[in-house]
C-alpha positions in Angstrom: 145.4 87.1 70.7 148.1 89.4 71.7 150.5 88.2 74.3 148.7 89.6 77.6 144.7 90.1 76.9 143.3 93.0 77.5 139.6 93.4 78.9 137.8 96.8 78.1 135.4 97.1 80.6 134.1 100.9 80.1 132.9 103.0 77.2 134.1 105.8 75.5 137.7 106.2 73.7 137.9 109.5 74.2 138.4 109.3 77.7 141.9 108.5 79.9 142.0 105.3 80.4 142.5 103.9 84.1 144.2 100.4 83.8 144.0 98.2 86.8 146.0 95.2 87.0 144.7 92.0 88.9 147.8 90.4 90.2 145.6 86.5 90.6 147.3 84.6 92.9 144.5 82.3 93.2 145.0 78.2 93.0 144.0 76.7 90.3 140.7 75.5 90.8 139.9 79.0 91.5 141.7 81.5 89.4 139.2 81.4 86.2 136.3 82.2 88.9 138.3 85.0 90.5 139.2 86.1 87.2 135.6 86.3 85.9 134.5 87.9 89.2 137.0 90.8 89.4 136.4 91.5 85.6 133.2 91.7 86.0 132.7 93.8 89.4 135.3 96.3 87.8 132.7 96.4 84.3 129.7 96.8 86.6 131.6 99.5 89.2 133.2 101.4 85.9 130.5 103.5 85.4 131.5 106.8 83.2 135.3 105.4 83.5 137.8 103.4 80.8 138.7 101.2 82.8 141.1 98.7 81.4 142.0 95.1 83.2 145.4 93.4 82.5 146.1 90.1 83.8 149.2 89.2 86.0 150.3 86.1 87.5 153.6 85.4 90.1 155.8 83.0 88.5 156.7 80.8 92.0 152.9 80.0 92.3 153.2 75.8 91.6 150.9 75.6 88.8 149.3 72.5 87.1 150.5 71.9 82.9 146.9 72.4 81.9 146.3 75.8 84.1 149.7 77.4 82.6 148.9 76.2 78.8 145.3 78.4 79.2 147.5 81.0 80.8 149.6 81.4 78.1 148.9 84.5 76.1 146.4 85.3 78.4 148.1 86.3 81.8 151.4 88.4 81.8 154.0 87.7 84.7 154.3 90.1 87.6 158.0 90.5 86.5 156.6 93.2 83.8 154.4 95.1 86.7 157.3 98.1 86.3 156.9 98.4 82.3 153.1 97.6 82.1 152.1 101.6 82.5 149.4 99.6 85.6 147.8 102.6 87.2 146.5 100.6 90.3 146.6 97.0 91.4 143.9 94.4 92.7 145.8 91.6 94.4 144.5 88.0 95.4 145.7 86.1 98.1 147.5 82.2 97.3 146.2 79.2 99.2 148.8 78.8 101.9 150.6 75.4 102.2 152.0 76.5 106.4 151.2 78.1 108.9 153.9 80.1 108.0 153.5 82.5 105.1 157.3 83.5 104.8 157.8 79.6 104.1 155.8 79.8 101.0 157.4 79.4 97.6 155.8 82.4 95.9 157.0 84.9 99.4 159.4 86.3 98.2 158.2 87.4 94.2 155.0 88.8 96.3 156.7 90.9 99.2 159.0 92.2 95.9 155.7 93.0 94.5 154.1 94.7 97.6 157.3 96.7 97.3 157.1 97.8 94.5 153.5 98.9 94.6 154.1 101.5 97.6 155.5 103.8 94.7 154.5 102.1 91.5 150.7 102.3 92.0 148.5 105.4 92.6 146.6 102.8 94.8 146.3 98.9 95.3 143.9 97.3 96.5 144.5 93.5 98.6 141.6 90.8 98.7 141.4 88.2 101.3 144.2 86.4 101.9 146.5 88.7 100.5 145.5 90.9 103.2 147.4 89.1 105.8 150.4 88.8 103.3 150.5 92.7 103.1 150.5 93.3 106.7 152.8 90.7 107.7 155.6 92.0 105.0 155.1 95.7 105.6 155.0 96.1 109.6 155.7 92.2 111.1 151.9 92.1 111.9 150.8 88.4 112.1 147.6 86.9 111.4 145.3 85.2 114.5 144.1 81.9 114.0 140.6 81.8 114.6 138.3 79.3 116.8 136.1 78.6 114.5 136.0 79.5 110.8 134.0 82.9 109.7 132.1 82.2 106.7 128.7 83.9 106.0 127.8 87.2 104.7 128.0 89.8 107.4 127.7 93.5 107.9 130.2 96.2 107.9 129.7 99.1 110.0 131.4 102.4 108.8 133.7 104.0 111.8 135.5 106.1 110.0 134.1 108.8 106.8 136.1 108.2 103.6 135.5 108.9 100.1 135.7 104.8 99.8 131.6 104.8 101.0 130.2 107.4 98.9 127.0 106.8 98.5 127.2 103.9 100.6 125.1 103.7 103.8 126.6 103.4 107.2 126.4 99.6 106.8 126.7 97.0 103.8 126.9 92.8 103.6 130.3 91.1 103.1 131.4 87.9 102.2 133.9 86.3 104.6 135.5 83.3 104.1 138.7 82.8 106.3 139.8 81.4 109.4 142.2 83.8 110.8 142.1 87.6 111.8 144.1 90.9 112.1 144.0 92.2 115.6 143.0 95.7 115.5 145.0 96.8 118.0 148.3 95.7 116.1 147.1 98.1 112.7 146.4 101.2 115.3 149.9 100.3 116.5 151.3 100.7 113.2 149.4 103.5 111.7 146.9 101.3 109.7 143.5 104.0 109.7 140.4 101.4 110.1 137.5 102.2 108.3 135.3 99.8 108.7 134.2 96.8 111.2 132.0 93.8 111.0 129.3 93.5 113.8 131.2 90.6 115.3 133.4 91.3 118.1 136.4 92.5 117.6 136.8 92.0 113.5 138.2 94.5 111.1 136.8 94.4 107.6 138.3 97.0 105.4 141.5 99.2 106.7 143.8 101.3 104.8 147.8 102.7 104.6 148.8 105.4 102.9 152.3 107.0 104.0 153.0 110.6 102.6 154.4 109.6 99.1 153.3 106.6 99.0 150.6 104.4 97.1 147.2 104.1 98.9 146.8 100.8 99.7 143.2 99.7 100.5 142.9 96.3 102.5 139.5 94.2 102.7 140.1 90.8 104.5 136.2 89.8 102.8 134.9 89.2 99.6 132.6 91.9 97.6 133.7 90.1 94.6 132.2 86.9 95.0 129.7 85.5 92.9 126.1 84.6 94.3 126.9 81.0 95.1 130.6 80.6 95.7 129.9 80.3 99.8 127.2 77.1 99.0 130.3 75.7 96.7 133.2 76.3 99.2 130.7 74.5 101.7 129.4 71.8 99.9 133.6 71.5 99.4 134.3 71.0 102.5 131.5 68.8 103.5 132.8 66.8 101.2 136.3 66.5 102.8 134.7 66.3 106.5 132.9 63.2 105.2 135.8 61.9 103.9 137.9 62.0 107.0 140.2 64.7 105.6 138.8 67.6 108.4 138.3 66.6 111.5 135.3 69.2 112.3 132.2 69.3 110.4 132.0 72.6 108.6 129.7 75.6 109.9 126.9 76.5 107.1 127.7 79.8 106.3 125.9 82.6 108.1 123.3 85.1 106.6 123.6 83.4 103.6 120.8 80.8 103.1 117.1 81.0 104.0 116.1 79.3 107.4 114.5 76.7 106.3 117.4 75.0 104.2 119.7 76.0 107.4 117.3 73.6 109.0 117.4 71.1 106.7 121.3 71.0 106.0 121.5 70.8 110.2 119.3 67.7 110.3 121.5 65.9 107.8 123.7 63.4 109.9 127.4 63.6 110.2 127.8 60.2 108.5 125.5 60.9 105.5 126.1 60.9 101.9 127.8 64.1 100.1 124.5 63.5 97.8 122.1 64.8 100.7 123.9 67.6 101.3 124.6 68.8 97.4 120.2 68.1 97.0 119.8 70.8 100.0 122.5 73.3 98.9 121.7 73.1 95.0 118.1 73.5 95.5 118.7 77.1 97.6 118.3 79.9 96.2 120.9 82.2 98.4 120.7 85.9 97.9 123.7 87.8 96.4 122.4 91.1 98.7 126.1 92.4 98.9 126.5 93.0 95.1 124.9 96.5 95.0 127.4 97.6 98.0 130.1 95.9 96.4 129.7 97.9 92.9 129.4 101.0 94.3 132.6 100.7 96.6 134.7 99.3 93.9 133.4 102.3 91.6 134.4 104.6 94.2 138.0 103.2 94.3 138.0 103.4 90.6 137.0 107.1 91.0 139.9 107.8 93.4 142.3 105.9 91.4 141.1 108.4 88.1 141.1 111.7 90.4 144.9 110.7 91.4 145.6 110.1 88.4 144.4 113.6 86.8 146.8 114.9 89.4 149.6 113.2 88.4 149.1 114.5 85.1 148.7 118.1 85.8 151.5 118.5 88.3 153.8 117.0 85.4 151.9 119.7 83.0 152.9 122.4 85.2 156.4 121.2 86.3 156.8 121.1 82.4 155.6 124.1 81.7 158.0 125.7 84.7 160.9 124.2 83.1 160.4 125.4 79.6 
C-alpha cells in the first residue's frame, strides 16, 4: 500500500481526473464511518467523472495509538494539502472539547487550512461542524447555542437558483444533527449568499462564499452523507449516557426519521428503564434513508462544478501559453 491510499471512484482513464481531498476531522469512533460515507456518496454522485479521493488528517487532533497505527499509510497529513495537486476539498468538523472553538488544540492547523483553501482549491466544501469553524475564522461569526438539540431529517427549501440543485426539486430531506446555529442575519451581514433553508424557523441549511479570486466554498451545517441508521445510533448513544447520569436531559427521538409507531413506542419507555428496551425498539425500525437520492445528485453537481472550473483553469493556462510563445 502506497503511503496515502488512493480511492478510484469513477471509470474511464482517459478522462481528467478531479481529485477531492476529505480533510476527516472526525473522532475516533467516527472517522472509519465518515470515511466510508464520503467515499461512497462521492462513487455514487461521480457519475461520467474520475473522481479520485485522497485522505487527509490534522496532526493536533488527539488521537488514540490504535486509531493512528490504522492511519498509517492510509491518511496523509494536511501539512502536504499544498503539494498533493487536491483540486477541491470536503472538510469534517472535530468534536469540540469548549464552548470555545479557538481553545481547541487542532484551531490553529484548521484556520491554516481554511486559509489555504480560499486560493488552493477550485472549491471546498465544509460538513457539519466544520461549518461553524469556517465562519467563525473567516468573518468573527459565532455559532448560537440552541434550546433544544435538532436532530431528524428535515427539508430544505431552495431560496436562491444555483447550479448546486440541478435537477433537484425546490425541496429535499437533510440530516441534522447539531445543537447550535448560524444566525442568518450575521452571513447576509458578511456577504455569505444563502441558498437554501430548512422549514424550521429561522435555520439556514446550505450557504455559500465565493469572493472574486477566490475558492468557492460551499457550507452545509447537515448531513447528506450519512448512512441510513447513523441518527438511531447517535440516539441509542445518548440514551445510553442520559441513563447513566452523564446528560442531564433525556434525548429527543430524532424527527422524520422513524415510523410513528416506534416514535410511540420509544416515548412509552420510562426515563429509568434499561438501555436494553430502548436498543429492542430502535434495532427493530426500519428508518428510511429518503435523503440519499437528493444527496447524490447534489454532491454530483458539486463534482460537476469542480470539473467545469477546472477545464477553465486549464484553458486559460493553454492560452496564456500560447500568448507567450
Amino acid at each position: 500500500m502506497s503511503q496515502v491510499e488512493q480511492f478510484l471512484l469513477g471509470s474511464g482513464h482517459n478522462r481528467t481526473a478531479i481529485h477531492v481531498g476529505l480533510v476527516n476531522n472526525m473522532p475516533d469512533a467516527a472517522l472509519r464511518t465518515t470515511e466510508l460515507q464520503f467515499a461512497r456518496l462521492l462513487k455514487d454522485a461521480a457519475g461520467p467523472l474520475d473522481v479520485r479521493l485522497r485522505l487527509f488528517s490534522l496532526s493536533s487532533i488527539p488521537r488514540g495509538a490504535q486509531t493512528r497505527e490504522r492511519m498509517a499509510g492510509f491518511y496523509d497529513d494536511a501539512a502536504f494539502l499544498e503539494a498533493a495537486d487536491i483540486d477541491a476539498l470536503i472538510v469534517t468538523g472535530g468534536q469540540p472539547g469548549g464552548r470555545d472553538l479557538r481553545q481547541e488544540p487542532y484551531w490553529t492547523e484548521l484556520t491554516g487550512l481554511i486559509d489555504w483553501a480560499q486560493a488552493g482549491t477550485l472549491s471546498t466544501l465544509f460538513s457539519g461542524l466544520a461549518t461553524p469553524a469556517a465562519v467563525l475564522h473567516l468573518d468573527g461569526i459565532a455559532q448560537r447555542k440552541l434550546g433544544q438539540k435538532l436532530s431528524g431529517v428535515y427539508d430544505s427549501r431552495q431560496v436562491e437558483d444555483d447550479p448546486l440543485f440541478f435537477n433537484l426539486g425546490s425541496t429535499m430531506p437533510v440530516p441534522h444533527a447539531r445543537d447550535g446555529e448560524i444566525a442568518e442575519s450575521d452571513l447576509i451581514a458578511h456577504g455569505y449568499r444563502i441558498l437554501a433553508r430548512l422549514d424550521v424557523p429561522d435555520q439556514v441549511d446550505i450557504f455559500t462564499r465565493e469572493p472574486p479570486g477566490s475558492s468557492q466554498f460551499v457550507f452545509l451545517q447537515g448531513h447528506p452523507e450519512y448512512d441510513p441508521g447513523i441518527l438511531a445510533r447517535e440516539y441509542l448513544r445518548e440514551m445510553g449516557r442520559f441513563l447513566q447520569g452523564k446528560m442531564a436531559a433525556r434525548p429527543a427521538i430524532p424527527e422524520h426519521y422513524f415510523d410513528r409507531a416506534t416514535e410511540n413506542r420509544l416515548a412509552e419507555i420510562g426515563a429509568k428503564a434499561d438501555i436494553r428496551r430502548y436498543q429492542d425498539v430502535v434495532l427493530s425500525a426500519l428508518p428510511r434513508q429518503i435523503w440519499r437520492n437528493s444527496a447524490v445528485r447534489l454532491i454530483g453537481n458539486w463534482l460537476l462544478l469542480v470539473a467545469a472550473a477546472k477545464a477553465r483553469r486549464a484553458t486559460s493556462k493553454t492560452v496564456h501559453t500560447r500568448r507567450r510563445a
